[in-house]
N, C-alpha and C positions, 0 to 999 in steps of 0.2 A: 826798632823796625825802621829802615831807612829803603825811602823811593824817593829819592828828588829829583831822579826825573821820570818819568811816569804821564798816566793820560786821566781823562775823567772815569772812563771806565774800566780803565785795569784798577784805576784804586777803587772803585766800588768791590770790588774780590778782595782786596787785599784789608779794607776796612771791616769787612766782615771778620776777618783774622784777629785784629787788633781790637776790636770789641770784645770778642769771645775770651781772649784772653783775660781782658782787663775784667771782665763779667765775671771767672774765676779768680780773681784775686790777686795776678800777676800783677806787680808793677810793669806797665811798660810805655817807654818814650818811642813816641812816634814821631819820624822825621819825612814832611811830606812837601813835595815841592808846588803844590797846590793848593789853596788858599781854603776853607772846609767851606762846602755851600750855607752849610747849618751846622754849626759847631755841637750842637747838642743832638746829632745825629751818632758823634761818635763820644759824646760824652755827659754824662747825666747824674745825679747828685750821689751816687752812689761808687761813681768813679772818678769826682776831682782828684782824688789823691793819690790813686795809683795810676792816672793818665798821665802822659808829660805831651802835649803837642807843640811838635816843633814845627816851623813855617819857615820859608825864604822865599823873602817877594821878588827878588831878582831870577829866582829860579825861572818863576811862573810863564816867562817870557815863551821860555824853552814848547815848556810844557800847555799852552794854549794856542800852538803854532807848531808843530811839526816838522813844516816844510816838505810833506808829502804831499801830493798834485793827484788828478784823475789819470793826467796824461803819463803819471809814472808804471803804466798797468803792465807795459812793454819792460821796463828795465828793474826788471827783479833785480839780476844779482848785482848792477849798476849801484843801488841801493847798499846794497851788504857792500859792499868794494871800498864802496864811503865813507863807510862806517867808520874809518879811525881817520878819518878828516872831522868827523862830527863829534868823535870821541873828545878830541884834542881840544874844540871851542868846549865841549862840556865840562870836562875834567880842568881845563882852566878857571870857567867859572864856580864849580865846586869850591876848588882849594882857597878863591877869594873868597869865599863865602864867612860870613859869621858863624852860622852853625856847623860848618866844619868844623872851626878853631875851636868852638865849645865844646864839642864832642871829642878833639883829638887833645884838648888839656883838661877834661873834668876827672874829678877823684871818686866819680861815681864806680863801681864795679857791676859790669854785669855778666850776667850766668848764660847768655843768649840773645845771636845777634839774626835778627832776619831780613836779607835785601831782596826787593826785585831784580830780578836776574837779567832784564835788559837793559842796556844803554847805561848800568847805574855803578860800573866796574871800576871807574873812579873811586868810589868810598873803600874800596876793600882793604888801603892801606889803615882804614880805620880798626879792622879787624884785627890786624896785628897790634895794634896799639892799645886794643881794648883787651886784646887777648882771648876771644871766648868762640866757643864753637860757631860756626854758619849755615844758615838753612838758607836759601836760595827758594825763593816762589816764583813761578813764571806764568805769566798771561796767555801762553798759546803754548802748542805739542811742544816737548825735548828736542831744541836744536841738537846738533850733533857733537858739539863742543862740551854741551852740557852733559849729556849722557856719556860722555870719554873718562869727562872728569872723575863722573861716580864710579868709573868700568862699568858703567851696564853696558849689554847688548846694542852695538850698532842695528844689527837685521835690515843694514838697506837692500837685501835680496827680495822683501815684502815691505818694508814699514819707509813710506813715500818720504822723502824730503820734505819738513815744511812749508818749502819755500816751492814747492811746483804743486802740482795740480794731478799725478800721480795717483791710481787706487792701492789699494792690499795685490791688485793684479797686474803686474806689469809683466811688459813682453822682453825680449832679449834687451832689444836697445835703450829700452825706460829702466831696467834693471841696474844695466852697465853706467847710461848718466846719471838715475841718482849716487850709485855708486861713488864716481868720479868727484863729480858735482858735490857730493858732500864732505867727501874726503878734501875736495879744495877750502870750501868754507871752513872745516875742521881746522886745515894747516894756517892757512891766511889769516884767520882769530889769532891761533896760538903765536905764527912767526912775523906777521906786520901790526895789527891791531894791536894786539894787548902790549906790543913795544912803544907803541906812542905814549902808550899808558904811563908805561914805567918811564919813559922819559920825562912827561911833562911833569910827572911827578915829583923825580928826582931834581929836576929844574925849579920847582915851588917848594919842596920842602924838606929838599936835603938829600945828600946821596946814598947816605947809609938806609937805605931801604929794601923792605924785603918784594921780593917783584910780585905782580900777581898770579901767575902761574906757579910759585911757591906758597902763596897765602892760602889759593883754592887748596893746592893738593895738600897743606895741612889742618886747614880750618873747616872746611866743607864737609859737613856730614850726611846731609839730607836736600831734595828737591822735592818740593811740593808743585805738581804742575797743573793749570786748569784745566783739564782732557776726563773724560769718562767712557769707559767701553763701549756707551748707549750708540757715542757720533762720532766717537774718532776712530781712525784706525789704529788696530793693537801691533805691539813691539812686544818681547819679553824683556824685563827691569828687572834691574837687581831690586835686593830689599828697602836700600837708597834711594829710593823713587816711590814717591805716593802720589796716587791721582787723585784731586780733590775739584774736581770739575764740578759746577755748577754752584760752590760756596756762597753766590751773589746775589741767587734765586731766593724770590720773597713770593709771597701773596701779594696781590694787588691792595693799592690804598683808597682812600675815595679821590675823586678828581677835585682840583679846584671847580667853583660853582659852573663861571664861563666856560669852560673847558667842556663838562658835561653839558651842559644847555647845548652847545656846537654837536656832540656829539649826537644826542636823542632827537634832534630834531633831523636826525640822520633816517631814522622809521628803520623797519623792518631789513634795507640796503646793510646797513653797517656804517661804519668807517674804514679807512684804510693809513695805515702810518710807513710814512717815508722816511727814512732815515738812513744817513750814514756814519753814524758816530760821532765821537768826538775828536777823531786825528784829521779826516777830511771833510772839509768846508762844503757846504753847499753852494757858496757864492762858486766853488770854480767847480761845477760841474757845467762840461761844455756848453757850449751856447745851442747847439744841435737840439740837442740831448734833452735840455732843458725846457725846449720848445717843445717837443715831442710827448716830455709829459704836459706839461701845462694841456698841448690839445687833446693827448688823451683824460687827462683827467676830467677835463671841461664834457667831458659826453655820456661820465659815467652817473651813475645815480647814486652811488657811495659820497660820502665825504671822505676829504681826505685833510691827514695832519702833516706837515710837511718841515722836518727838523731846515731852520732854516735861519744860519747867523747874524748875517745882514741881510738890508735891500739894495746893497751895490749888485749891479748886473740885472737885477728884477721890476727895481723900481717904475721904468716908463713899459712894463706889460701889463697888460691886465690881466687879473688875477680873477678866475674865474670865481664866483661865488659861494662854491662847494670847498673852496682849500683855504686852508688856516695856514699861514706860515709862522714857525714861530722858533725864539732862538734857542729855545731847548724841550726837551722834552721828557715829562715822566713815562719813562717807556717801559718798564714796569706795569706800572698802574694802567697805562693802556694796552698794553697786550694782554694783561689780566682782566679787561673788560669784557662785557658779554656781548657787545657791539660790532667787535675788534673782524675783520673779513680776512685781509691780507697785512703782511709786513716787507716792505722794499726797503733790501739793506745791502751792503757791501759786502757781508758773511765774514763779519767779525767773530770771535768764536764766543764771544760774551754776549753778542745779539744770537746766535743762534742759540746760544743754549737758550735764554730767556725765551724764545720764540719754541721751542722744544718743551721746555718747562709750563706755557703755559696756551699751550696746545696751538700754534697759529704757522699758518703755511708761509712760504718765503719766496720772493721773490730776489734772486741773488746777484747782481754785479758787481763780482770783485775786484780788489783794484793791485794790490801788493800783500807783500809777508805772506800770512798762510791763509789769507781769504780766497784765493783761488783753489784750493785745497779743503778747506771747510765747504767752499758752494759746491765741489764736487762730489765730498759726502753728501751734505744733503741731500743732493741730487742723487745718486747713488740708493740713499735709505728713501726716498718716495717722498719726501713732504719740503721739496723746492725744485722751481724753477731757474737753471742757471743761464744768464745771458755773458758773452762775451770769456 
């Protein structure tokens, strides 16, 4: 299973994958570009020897850092256009990598390879060299590139662009630019993007390489995507397409001690949790913005928990007595509490499932990718509030 680049919480889905498996007896090497919080979350005496985890600290950079902003809310397709500017720093640091070299010279054989299917198109040279079928899992709906690949069904006549903000109902002219609009992303993957691919490739490790656009259309058999009919909107999929949405979804756990103390002396109000993930920082939610809650939250009778990385930009305010800030959060465990009132999130599609899952209303400002598109279902299905 290779995600080296990847977020905290697309690999909570994708760990769930890799557990399950190794729990039925698979051997399988996991290659993750993220450091494990708790290693024996994804490994326990029953599975040292069919696990293999693989780490690369030099990844980690990548992937605890983004370089996604609030201010990027304006420049969707800005973002995608970049993409093989970003590819190119990625794919460079792959091919340095140790655990590339180990995996493209091991005498290991295996029967079955699984990538995450964004940002991670660099390793695919590995496929050929390993030889073995591809399954593709992805963190959000079926870009359009992906669904080409399987031949499933485009359906941009009803089924929105990820990347806008689009229902199941669109009018003549929402019709025609997703259309367009995705037909463009489609081509611009396949004829600039994935060309830098093969370049830098063939630049690090040889010419005789097979490109990527040939490796998908021989190696690719299946996409697993995180979507379910409940909150997304439906496409018709070939048999190639399985929706395995909400895999990440747990029961809650008990809270650390402090954590609860904060919360029950909350009374009968609740709590409230803030958060925006792990790709964007709280230090750079504007300065406005920022203010804005601090005085509203100073006036409410809730407590609130506030995902919040550092205290640069925070530190000379005062911090109302009701708010915790703090730099991560089991958001799980508290949205599964019985405390729990409201959740203010970005409408990632992994926090709303979680917020879906265990039953808590939303407050949504999206910022990029398909969060403008998820706060719009929600908003759409009754149980959020979308801003901006």
């Amino acid at each position: 299973f290779f995600s080296p680049f990847t977020a905290p919480s697309h690999s909570n889905f994708f760990k769930r994958v890799v557990n399950a498996l190794a729990d039925r007896g698979h051997s399988v090497t996991f290659w993750n570009g993220l450091k494990p919080q708790n290693e024996s979350a994804l490994r326990n005496r029953n599975q040292k020897i069919n696990l293999s985890l693989l780490y690369s600290p030099q990844l980690e950079k990548f992937n605890l850092d983004h370089q996604v902003k609030f201010h990027d809310q304006n420049n969707q397709f800005l973002l995608f256009f970049n993409m093989a500017n970003r590819l190119e720093i990625f794919c460079k640091s792959i091919y340095q990598d140790p655990i590339f070299h180990q995996l493209m010279n091991t005498k290991e054989r295996y029967d079955l390879i699984i990538v995450e299917a964004i940002l991670n198109d660099c390793v695919l040279p590995l496929i050929r060299i390993l030889d073995a079928p591809l399954i593709y899992t992805n963190g959000i709906a079926p870009t359009p590139w992906l669904l080409d690949i399987l031949g499933s069904p485009l359906a941009l006549d009803h089924f929105p662009n990820p990347g806008l903000s689009f229902t199941d109902e669109m009018n003549l002219f929402q019709r025609t630019f997703n259309t367009i609009s995705s037909l463009v992303v489609l081509y611009f993957r396949h004829w600039f993007t994935m060309s830098v691919v093969d370049r830098v490739a063939r630049d690090m490790l040889g010419d005789n390489l097979t490109t990527i656009d040939e490796i998908e259309s021989r190696y690719l058999s299946l996409l697993i995507t995180n979507t379910h009919f409940s909150i997304n909107y439906q496409l018709p999929t070939s048999s190639a397409v399985i929706e395995g949405g909400g895999l990440h979804c747990v029961p809650p756990e008990p809270l650390p001690h402090e954590l609860e103390s904060f919360i029950d002396a909350s009374g009968d109000a609740g709590f409230i949790i803030v958060s925006f993930d792990s790709i964007l920082k709280g230090v750079d939610i504007p300065n406005n913005v920022r203010r804005i809650f601090l005085s509203t939250f100073a006036r409410l009778s809730q407590r609130v928990l506030w995902k919040w990385e550092e205290t640069i930009g925070i530190k000379d305010e005062r911090i109302p007595s009701n708010i915790r800030l703090l730099p991560w959060l089991h958001q799980q465990d508290l949205l599964g509490h019985s405390k729990v009132r409201l959740f203010i999130t970005h409408g990632g599609l992994f926090s709303n499932q979680e917020a879906v899952f265990h039953g808590v209303p939303l407050i949504v400002l999206p910022v990029f990718a398909d969060q403008p598109i998820n706060a719009q279902k929600a908003l759409d299905d009754g149980y959020a509030i979308r801003f901006f």
